[in-house]
C-alpha positions in Angstrom: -23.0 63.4 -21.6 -19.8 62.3 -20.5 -19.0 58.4 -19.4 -19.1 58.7 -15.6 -22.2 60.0 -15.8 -23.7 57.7 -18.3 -22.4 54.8 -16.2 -23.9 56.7 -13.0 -27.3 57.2 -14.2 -27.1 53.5 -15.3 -26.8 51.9 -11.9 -29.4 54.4 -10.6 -31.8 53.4 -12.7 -30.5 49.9 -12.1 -30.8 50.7 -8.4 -35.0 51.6 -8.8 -35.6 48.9 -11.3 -34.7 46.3 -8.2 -36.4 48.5 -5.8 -39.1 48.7 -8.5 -39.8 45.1 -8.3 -39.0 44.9 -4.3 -41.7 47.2 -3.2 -44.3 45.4 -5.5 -43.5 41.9 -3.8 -43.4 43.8 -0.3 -47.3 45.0 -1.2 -48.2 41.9 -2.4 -46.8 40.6 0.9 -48.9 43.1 2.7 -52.0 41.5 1.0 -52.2 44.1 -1.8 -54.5 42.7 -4.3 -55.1 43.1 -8.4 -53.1 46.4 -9.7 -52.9 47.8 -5.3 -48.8 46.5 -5.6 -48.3 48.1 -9.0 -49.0 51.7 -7.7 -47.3 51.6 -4.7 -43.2 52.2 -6.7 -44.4 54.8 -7.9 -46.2 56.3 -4.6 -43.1 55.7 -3.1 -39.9 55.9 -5.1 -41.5 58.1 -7.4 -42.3 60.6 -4.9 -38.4 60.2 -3.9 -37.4 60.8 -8.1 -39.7 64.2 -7.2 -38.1 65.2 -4.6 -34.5 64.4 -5.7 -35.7 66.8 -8.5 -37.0 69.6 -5.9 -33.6 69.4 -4.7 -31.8 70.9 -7.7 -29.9 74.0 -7.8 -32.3 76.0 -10.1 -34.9 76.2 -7.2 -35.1 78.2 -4.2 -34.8 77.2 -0.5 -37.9 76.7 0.6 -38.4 74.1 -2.2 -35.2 72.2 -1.8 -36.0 71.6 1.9 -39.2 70.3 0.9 -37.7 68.1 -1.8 -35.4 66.8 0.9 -38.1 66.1 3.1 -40.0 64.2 0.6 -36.8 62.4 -0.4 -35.9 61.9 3.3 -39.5 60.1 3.8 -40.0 58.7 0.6 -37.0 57.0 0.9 -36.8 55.7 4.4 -40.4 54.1 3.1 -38.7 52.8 0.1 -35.9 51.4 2.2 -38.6 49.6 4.9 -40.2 47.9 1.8 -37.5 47.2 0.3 -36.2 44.9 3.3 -39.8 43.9 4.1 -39.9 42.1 0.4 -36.7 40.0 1.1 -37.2 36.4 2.0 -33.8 35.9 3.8 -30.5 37.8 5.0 -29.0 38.4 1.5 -32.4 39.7 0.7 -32.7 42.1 3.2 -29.1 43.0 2.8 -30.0 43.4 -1.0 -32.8 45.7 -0.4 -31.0 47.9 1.7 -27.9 48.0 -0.6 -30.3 49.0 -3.4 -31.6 52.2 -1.4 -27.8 52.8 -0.5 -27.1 52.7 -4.5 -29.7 54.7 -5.5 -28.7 57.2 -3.1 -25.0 57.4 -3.6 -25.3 57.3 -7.5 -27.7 60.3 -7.0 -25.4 62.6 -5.2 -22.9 60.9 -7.8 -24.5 62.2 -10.5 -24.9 65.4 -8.9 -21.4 66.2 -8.2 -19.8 64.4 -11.5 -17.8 67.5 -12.7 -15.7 68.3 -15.9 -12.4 69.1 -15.1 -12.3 71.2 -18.6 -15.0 73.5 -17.7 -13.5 75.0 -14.8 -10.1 75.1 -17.0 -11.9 76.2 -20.1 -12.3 79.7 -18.5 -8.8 79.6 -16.9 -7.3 78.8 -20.3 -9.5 81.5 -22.7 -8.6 84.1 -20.1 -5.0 83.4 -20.6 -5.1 83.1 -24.2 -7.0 86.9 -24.3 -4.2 88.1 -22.3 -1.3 86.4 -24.6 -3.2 87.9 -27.3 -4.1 91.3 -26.0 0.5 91.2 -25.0 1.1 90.2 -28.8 -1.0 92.7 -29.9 0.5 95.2 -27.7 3.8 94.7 -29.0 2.8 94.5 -32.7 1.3 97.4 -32.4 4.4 98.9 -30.6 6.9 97.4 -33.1 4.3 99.1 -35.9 4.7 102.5 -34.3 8.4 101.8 -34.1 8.7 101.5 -37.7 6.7 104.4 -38.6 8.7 106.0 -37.2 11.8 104.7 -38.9 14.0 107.7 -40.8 16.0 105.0 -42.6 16.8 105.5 -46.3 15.7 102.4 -46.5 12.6 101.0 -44.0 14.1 98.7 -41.4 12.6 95.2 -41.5 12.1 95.1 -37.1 12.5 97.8 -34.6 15.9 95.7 -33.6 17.1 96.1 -37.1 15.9 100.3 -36.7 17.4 100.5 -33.3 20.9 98.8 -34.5 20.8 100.9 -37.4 20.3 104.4 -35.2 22.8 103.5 -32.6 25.4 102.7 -35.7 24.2 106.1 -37.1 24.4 108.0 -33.6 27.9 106.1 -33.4 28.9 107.2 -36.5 28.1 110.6 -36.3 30.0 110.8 -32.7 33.3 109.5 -34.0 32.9 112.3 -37.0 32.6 115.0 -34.4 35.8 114.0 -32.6 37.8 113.4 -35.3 36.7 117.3 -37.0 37.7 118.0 -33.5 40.6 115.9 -33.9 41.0 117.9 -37.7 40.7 121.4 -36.2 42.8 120.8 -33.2 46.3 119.7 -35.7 45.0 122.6 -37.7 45.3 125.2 -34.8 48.5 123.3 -34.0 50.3 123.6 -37.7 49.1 127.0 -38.1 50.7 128.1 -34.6 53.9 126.7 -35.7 53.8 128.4 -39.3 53.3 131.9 -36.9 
């Protein structure tokens, strides 16, 4: 798990600690009596922790709708006791920023995205393509040298094509200059005529 996420799921569950103990001093307030307060986080935000989960990406439609319903409800309720607990303005404000929190680090959480695993695939698919081209051309160069005719087995296909265009040079200057040869031969023996 990666930082922003750790420190994400950290205020959420900081978030429904406070409204934890907010909706258990809004029952008692309500006149809830013995364990009554204790049940009622868990009727309400716990039913907003289920749907949050319906809402994942793993499920169909029909069930994310419902898990936004519940959500929707569950925390509007949550929200209502939440600011029904608090004993003045800060209070209230309180309560409602802790709703707000719990919210925004949910969808936080959600949306908290490695920049490396969209690259990840990027970057293998560009190394498998370097490494099919290197492959390609060591696999050319090898066919290259196979093919080399050299007395002595050229070291690159550079070295094998400098070699055959010294050879190919070589062999053209010889021709001319038997032409050359035959041409002063021709010549002298036209003279000795």
């Amino acid at each position: 798990m990666n930082t922003a996420k750790l420190i994400t799921k950290a205020y959420f569950f900081g978030a429904l600690s406070i409204s934890f103990t907010h909706i258990i001093t809004s029952a008692h307030k309500m006149g809830g009596e013995g364990y009554e307060p204790y049940i009622a986080p868990f009727m309400v935000d716990g039913v907003a922790l289920l749907g949050m989960h319906m809402r994942n990406e793993k499920y169909d439609d029909r069930t994310n709708k419902i898990g936004l319903w519940a959500q929707s409800t569950a925390g509007l309720l949550s929200l209502a006791m939440n600011v029904h607990a608090a004993h003045s303005l800060f209070g209230m404000l309180l309560g409602i920023g802790v709703v707000v929190l719990f919210l925004v680090t949910e969808w936080m959480a959600g949306n908290i995205r490695l920049r490396t695993d969209s690259e990840a695939a990027r970057n293998a698919a560009a190394n498998a393509a370097a490494i099919a081209d290197a492959e390609a051309a060591v696999a050319a160069a090898n066919a290259w040298l196979s093919a080399c005719t050299h007395p002595t087995t050229c070291s690159s296909a550079g070295q094998c094509e400098t070699k055959r265009n010294a050879a190919a040079k070589r062999a053209k200057t010889t021709k001319r200059n038997a032409r050359k040869a035959a041409a002063e031969k021709r010549v002298l023996e036209g003279m000795m005529n």
